[in-house]
C-alpha positions in Angstrom: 45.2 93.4 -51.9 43.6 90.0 -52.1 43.6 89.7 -48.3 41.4 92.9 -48.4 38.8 90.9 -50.8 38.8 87.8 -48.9 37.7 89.8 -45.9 35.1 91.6 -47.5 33.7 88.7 -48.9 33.4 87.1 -45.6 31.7 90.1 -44.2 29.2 90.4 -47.1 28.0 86.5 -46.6 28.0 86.8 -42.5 25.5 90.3 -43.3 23.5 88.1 -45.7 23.3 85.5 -43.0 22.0 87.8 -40.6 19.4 89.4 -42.8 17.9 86.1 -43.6 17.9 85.2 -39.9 16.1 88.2 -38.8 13.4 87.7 -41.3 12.8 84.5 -40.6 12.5 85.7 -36.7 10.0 88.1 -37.9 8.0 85.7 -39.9 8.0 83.5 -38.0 6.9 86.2 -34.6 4.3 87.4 -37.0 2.9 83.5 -37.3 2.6 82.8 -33.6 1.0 86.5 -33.8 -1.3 85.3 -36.1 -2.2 82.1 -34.2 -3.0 84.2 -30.9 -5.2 86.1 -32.5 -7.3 83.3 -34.0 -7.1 81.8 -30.6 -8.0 84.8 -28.8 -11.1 84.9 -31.6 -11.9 81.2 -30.9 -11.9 81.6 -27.1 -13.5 79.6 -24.9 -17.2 79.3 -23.7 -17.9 77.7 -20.2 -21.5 76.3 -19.9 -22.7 76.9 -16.4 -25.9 75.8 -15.1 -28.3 77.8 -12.6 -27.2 75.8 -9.7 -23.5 76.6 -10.5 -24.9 80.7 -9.6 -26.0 82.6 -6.6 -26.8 86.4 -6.3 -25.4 88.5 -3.4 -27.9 90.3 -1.6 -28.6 91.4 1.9 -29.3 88.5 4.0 -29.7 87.9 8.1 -26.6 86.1 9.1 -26.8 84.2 12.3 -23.3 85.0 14.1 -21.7 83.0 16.6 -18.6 80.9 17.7 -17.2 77.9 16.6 -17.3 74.9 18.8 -15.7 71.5 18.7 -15.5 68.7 21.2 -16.6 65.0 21.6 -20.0 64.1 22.7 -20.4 62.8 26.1 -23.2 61.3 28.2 -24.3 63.0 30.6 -25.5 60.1 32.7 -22.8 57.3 32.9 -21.3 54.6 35.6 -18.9 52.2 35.9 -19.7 49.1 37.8 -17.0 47.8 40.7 -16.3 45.1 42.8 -17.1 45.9 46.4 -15.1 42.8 47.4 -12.9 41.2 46.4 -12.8 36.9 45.1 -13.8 34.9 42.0 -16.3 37.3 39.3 -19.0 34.7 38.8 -22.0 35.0 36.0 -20.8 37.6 34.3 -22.9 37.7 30.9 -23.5 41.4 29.8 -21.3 42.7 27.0 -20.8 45.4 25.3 -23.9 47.0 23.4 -26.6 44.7 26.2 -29.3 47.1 27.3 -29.3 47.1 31.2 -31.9 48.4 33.9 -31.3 50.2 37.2 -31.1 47.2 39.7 -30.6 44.2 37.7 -28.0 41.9 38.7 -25.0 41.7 36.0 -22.9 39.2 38.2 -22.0 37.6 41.6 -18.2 37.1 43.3 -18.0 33.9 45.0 -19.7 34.1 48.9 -18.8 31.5 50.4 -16.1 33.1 52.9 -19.0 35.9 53.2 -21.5 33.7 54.1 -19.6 32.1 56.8 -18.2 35.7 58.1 -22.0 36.8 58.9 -22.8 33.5 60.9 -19.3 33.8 62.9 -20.6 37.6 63.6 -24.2 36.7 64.4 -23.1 33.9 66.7 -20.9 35.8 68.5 -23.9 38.6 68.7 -26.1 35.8 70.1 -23.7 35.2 72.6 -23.3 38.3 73.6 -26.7 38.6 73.8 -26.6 35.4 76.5 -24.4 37.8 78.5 -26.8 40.2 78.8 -29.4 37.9 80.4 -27.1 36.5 82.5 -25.9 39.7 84.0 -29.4 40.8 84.3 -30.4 38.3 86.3 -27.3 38.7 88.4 -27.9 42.5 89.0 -31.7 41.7 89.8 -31.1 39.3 92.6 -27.9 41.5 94.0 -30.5 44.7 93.9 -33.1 42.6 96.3 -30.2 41.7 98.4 -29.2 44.9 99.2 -32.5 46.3 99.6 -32.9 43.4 102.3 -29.2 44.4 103.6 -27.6 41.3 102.9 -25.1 42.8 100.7 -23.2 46.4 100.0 -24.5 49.1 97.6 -20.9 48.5 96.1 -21.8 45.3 95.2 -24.5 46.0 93.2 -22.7 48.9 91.6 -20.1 45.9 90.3 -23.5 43.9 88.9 -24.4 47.1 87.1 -21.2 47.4 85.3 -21.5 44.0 84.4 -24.7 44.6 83.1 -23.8 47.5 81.1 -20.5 45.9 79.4 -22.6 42.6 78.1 -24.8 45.2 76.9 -22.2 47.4 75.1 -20.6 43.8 73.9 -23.7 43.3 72.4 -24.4 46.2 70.7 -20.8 45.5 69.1 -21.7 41.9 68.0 -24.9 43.5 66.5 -22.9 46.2 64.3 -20.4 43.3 63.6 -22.8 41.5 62.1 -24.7 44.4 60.3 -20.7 44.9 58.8 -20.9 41.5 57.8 -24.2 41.4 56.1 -23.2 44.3 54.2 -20.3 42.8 52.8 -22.0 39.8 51.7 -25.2 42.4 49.9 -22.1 43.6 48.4 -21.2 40.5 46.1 -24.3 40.9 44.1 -23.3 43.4 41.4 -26.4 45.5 40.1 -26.5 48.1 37.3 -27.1 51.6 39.2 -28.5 53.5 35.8 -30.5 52.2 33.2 -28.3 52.1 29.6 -26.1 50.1 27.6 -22.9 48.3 28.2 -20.0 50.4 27.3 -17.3 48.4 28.2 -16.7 44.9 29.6 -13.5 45.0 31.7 -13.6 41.3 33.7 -14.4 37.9 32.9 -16.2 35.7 34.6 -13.8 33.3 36.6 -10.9 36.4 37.1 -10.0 36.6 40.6 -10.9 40.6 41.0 -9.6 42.7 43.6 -11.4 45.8 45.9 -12.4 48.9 43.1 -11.5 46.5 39.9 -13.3 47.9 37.2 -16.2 45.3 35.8 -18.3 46.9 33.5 -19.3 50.5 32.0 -22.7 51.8 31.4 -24.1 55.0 29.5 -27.4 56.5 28.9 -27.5 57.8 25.2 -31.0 59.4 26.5 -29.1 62.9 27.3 -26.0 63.7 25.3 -23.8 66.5 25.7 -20.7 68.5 23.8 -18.2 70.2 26.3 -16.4 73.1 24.2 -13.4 75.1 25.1 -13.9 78.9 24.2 -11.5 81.7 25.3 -12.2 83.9 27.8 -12.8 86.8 25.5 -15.7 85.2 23.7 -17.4 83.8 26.9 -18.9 86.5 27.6 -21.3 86.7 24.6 -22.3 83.2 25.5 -25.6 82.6 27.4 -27.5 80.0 29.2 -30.4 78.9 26.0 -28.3 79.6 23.0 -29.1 77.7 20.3 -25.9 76.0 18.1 -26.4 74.1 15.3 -23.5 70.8 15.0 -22.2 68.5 11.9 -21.7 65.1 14.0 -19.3 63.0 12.4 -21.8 59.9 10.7 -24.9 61.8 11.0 -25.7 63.3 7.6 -28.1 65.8 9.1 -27.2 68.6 11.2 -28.4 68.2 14.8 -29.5 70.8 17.0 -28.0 71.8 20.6 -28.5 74.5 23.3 -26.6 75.6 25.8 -27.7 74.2 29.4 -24.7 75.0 31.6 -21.1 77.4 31.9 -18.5 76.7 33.6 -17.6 79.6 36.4 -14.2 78.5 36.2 -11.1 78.7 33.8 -9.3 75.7 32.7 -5.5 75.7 33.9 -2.9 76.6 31.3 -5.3 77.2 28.7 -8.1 80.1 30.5 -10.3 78.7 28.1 -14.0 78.0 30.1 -15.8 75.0 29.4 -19.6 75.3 27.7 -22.1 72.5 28.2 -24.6 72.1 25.3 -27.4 69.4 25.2 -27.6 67.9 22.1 -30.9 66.5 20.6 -31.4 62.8 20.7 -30.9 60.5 18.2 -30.5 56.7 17.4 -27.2 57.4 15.5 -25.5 59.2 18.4 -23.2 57.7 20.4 -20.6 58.4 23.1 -17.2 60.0 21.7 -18.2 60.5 18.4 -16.8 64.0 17.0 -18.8 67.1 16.8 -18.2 70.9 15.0 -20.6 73.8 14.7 -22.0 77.4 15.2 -23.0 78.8 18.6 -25.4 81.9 17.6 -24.4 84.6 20.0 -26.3 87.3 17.5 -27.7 88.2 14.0 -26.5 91.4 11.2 -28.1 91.9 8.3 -25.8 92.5 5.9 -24.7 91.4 1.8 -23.7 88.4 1.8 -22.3 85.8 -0.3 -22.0 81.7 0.3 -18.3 81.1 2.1 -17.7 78.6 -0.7 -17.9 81.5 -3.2 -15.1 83.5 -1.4 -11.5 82.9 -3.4 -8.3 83.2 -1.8 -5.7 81.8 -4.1 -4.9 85.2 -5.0 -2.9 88.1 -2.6 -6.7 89.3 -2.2 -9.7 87.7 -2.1 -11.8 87.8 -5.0 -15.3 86.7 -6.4 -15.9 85.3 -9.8 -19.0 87.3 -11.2 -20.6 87.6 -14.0 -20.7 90.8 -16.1 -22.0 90.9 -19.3 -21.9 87.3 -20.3 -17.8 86.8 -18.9 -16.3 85.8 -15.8 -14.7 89.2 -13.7 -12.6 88.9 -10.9 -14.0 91.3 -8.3 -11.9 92.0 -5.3 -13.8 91.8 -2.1 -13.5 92.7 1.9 -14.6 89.9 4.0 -16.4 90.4 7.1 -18.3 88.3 9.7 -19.0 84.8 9.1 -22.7 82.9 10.3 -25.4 81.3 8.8 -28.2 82.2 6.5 -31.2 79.9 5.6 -29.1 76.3 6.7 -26.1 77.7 4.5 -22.6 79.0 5.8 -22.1 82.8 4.4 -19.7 85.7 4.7 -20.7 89.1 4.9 -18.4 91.0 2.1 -18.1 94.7 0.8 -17.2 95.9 -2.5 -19.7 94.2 -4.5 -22.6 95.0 -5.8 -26.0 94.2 -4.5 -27.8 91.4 -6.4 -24.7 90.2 -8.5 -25.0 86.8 -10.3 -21.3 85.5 -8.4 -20.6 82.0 -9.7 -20.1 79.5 -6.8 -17.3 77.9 -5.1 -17.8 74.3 -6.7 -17.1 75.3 -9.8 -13.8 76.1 -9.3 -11.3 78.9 -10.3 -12.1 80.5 -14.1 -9.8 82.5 -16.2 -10.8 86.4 -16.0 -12.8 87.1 -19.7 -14.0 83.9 -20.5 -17.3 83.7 -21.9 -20.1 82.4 -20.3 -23.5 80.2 -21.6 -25.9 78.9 -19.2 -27.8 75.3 -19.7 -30.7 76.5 -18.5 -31.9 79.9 -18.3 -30.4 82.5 -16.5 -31.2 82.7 -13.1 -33.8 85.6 -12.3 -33.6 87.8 -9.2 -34.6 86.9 -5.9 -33.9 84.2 -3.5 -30.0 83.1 -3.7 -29.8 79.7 -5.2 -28.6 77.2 -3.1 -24.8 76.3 -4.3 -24.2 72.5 -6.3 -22.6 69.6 -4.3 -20.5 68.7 -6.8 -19.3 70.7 -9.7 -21.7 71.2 -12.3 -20.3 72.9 -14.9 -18.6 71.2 -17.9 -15.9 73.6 -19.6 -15.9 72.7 -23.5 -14.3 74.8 -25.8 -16.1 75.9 -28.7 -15.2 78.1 -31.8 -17.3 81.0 -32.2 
């Protein structure tokens, strides 16, 4: 019978236990209750400034394809040695401004020089030959008219006569080979430009075809981009594409000059040729990325910098009624409106205050005060370089 009590005793203080847990659960459940509510009616406000807006409205978007490539000159040579011996007064180097025809160095003449009087001596005498047989088939030709000798005999002076003559005519190109190769250790620029590269030095023994020196005119630059077959043929001869150059901080303009009729192997991507505008800061190799405009839709449009993807479906953050709303949006074409790269989208309404991409991503309901006032309808402002807005939490 005592058993029976110790049990129940056990049972009542493990039932009291359990009651006093629960309701310290509860309390304590209703407390963190409590405190989201008087967060929820402290919630944050996120001052935005005018800059950190733009509206979507109906805009004329420049369409075209995207093009990449290296900028190229298209006027360049490199300078070789025609001959080969010792590079001599060699002082260009890279950077040096050159004009068409001005010596840049010499290879040591010497053994030329003596090759073009062992050829012109030998023309000379040759040349003696000729007089000597001439005067041989004269006096043979009034022999025979006077019968002293055979018409055969003449016909043997004539031969004569005609090989000094071709032996002659061989010294002569002999020589003209010689000269040539002696013209041909003077090394000239062939373009106007600048020195590129500088590939010898002065004193290096240099063979036939060594490279010396590279020269390029910066006057006409040009981009050669790859696009796939099934875009070429929107591109035309005179279309305008506007290209970020890698150093240049403004965009520089270029238009296409030539196509390519044929396909590159492997790839079957064809090759377009755009002339890019001149500029002191361009230079040979440097990087290059734009927009070819192929056409132009009007359509509503938003800045691409505004269009979120970090969710399964991309999104706007707009403005309704003084909060942030996540708005799901349908992407469309991409181009250029007014200098500024923007994306046609549907599913939003026309005029809408959409809060830009620099300003990063917002929690959906918070509360929104501008710096300045709001924005009035009209022309889209252009989005902030860096983000503007400063996020301080504030109690209501």
């Amino acid at each position: 019978m005592k058993r029976w009590w110790k049990w129940i005793a056990v049972a009542v203080v493990l039932l009291l236990v359990a009651v006093l847990a629960g309701r310290a659960l509860s309390v304590r459940k209703a407390q963190q209750q409590a405190l989201a509510q008087a967060s929820a009616k402290t919630a944050a406000v996120i001052e935005l400034a005018t800059t950190d807006v733009t509206r979507a409205q109906v805009r004329e978007l420049e369409q075209g394809l995207p093009v990449t490539g290296a900028l190229k000159a298209v006027t360049s040579a490199v300078v070789k040695a025609r001959v080969a011996g010792e590079l001599q007064g060699l002082t260009v180097r890279e950077g040096d401004a050159v004009k068409a025809g001005q010596v840049l160095a010499r290879i040591e003449a010497t053994e030329y020089q003596a090759r073009l009087r062992q050829a012109q001596d030998q023309a000379n005498a040759a040349k003696v030959q000729i007089d000597i047989a001439q005067r041989q088939f004269d006096n043979n030709k009034a022999l025979m008219e006077k019968g002293f000798i055979s018409k055969t005999a003449l016909d043997t002076s004539d031969s004569t006569l005609s090989g000094a003559k071709a032996s002659y005519q061989a010294a002569m190109a002999a020589a003209d080979v010689a000269r040539k190769t002696l013209a041909d250790t003077v090394l000239t620029a062939p373009i106007s430009g600048l020195i590129s590269q500088r590939l010898a030095q002065s004193g290096e023994r240099v063979q036939v075809d060594a490279r010396i020196v590279e020269i390029v005119d910066l006057s006409r630059l040009e981009l050669e981009a790859a696009i796939s077959a099934g875009d070429a043929p929107g591109v035309r001869i005179g279309q305008q594409a506007v290209l970020k150059i890698e150093g240049s901080p403004e965009p520089v303009k270029a238009r296409v000059v030539r196509i390519n009729p044929s396909t590159q192997a492997g790839s079957r991507s064809i090759l377009v040729y755009l002339a890019v505008e001149p500029s002191s800061v361009l230079r040979q190799g440097l990087f290059a990325e734009g927009t070819l405009g192929t056409g132009r839709l009007n359509t509503l449009a938003i800045p691409v910098s505004a269009l979120r993807t970090d969710k399964p479906q991309p999104y706007v953050q707009v403005i309704d009624n003084g909060k942030i709303v996540h708005r799901t949006v349908v992407p469309g074409a991409r181009g250029n409106a007014d200098g500024q790269a923007v994306v046609a989208v549907s599913g939003l309404a026309d005029n809408a205050q959409v809060v830009t991409g620099a300003v990063g991503a917002l929690v959906e309901g918070t509360a929104v005060r501008f710096t300045a006032p709001r924005p009035a309808a009209g022309p889209a402002s252009a989005p902030s370089v860096a983000a503007s807005a400063s996020a301080s939490s504030t109690a209501r």
